[in-house]
N, C-alpha and C positions, 0 to 999 in steps of 0.2 A: 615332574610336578609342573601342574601349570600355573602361572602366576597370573592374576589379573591386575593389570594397570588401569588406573580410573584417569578418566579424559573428559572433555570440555569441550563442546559445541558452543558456540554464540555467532550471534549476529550481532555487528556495530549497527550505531544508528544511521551508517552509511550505507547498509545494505552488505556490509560485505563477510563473507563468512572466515568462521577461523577455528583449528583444530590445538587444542592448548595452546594457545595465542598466537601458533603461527596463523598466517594468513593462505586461507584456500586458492589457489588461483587456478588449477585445474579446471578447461572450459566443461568437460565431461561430467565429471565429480561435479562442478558447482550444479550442472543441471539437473542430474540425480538426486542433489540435494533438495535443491527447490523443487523440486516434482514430489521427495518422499514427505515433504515440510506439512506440520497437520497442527489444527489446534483445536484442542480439546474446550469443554465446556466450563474446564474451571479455570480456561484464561491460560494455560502454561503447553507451551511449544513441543512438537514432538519431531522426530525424524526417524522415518521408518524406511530404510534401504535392505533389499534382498531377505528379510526376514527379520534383521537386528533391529531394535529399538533401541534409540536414548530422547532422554531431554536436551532441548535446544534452550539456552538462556538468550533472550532477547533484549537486548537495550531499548531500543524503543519498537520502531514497527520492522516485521521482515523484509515488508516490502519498500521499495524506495520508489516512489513516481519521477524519474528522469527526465523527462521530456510530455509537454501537453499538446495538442495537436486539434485545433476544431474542423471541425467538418460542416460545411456550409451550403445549403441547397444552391438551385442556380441563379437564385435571386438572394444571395448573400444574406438568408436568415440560418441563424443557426441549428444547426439539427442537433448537435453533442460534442462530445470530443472523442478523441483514441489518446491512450495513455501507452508511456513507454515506461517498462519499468526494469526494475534494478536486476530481475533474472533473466533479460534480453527477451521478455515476451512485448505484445499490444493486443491491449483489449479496451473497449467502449469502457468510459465512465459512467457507475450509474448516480447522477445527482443527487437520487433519494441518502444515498450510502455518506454526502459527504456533509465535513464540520468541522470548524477551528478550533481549535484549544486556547486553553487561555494565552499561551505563549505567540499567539497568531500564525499558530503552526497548523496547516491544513491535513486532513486524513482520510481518507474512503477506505470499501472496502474493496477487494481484488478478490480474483480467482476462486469466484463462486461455484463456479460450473463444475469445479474438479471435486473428484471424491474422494480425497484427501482433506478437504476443505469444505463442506458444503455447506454450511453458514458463511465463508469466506476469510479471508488473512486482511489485518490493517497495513493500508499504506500509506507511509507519510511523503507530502510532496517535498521535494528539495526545493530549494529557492530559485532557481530556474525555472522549473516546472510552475511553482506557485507564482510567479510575475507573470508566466503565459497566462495562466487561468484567472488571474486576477484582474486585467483586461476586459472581462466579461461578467465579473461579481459587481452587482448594483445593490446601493444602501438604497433604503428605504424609510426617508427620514419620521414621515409618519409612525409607522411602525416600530422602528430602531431595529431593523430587520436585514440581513444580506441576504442575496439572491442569485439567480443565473436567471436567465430566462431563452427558451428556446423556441424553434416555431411553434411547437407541439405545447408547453406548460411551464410553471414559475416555479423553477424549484427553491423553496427556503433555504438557507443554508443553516443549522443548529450553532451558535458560536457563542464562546464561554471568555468571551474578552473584559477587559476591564470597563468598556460601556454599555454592559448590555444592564 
């Protein structure tokens, strides 16, 4: 007789994954994991490896931005940045994709390209990451407005703080 055991996926808000609360640390398995990571339209996490599906519960965002990185023409304007994120990939920021939370927590979207994802995964900056990229966030007092601004265009930032 076969017995079925019920088990538990999550992600902390540290990015890191866990299997009935142990913690994943497999380099293998963890990539697998974020490659099979998908989310659906009504907002809830899925993880599809080798045929099996489950639900993945998420604490805040899957992905975690680790590290910011600008990228700067030869005349020190800014072109964008490269992100490092919490499943050891780097990919371009896209500024349209980003916005603070009320909590002055920053978030974009990741991993749009993948077709596992093709609306894309949220990712929250760690506080590292968000002091690199807040270096280059300009108010706009007129407006009551944040921004980036690169050679190419001004992107808004959408922010849901206590002054807006």
């Amino acid at each position: 007789m076969n017995s079925y055991k019920p088990y538990t996926i999550t992600i902390d808000k540290d990015g890191a994954w866990y299997y009935n609360g142990r913690q994943i640390i497999h380099p293998t398995v963890l990539r697998l994991f974020n490659d099979g990571l998908s989310r659906h339209n009504d907002g809830t996490y899925h993880l599809e490896v080798d045929g099996d599906h489950t639900t993945v519960e998420v604490e805040d965002a899957p992905i975690v931005v680790r590290g910011v990185m600008p990228v700067m023409d030869r005349d020190d304007g800014l072109l964008g940045f490269i992100l490092a994120l919490s499943d050891d990939t780097k990919e371009a920021l896209d500024p349209e994709t980003l916005t603070i939370n009320e909590k002055n927590i920053p978030y974009c979207m990741v991993k749009r390209e993948g077709l596992n994802a093709p609306r894309g995964l949220p990712a929250r900056f760690a506080s590292k990451a968000y002091y690199a990229l807040a270096e280059y966030i300009r108010h706009d007092e007129d407006e009551n407005t944040y921004f980036i601004e690169t050679v190419r265009k001004k992107f808004t930032i959408p922010y849901q703080g206590a002054d807006t």
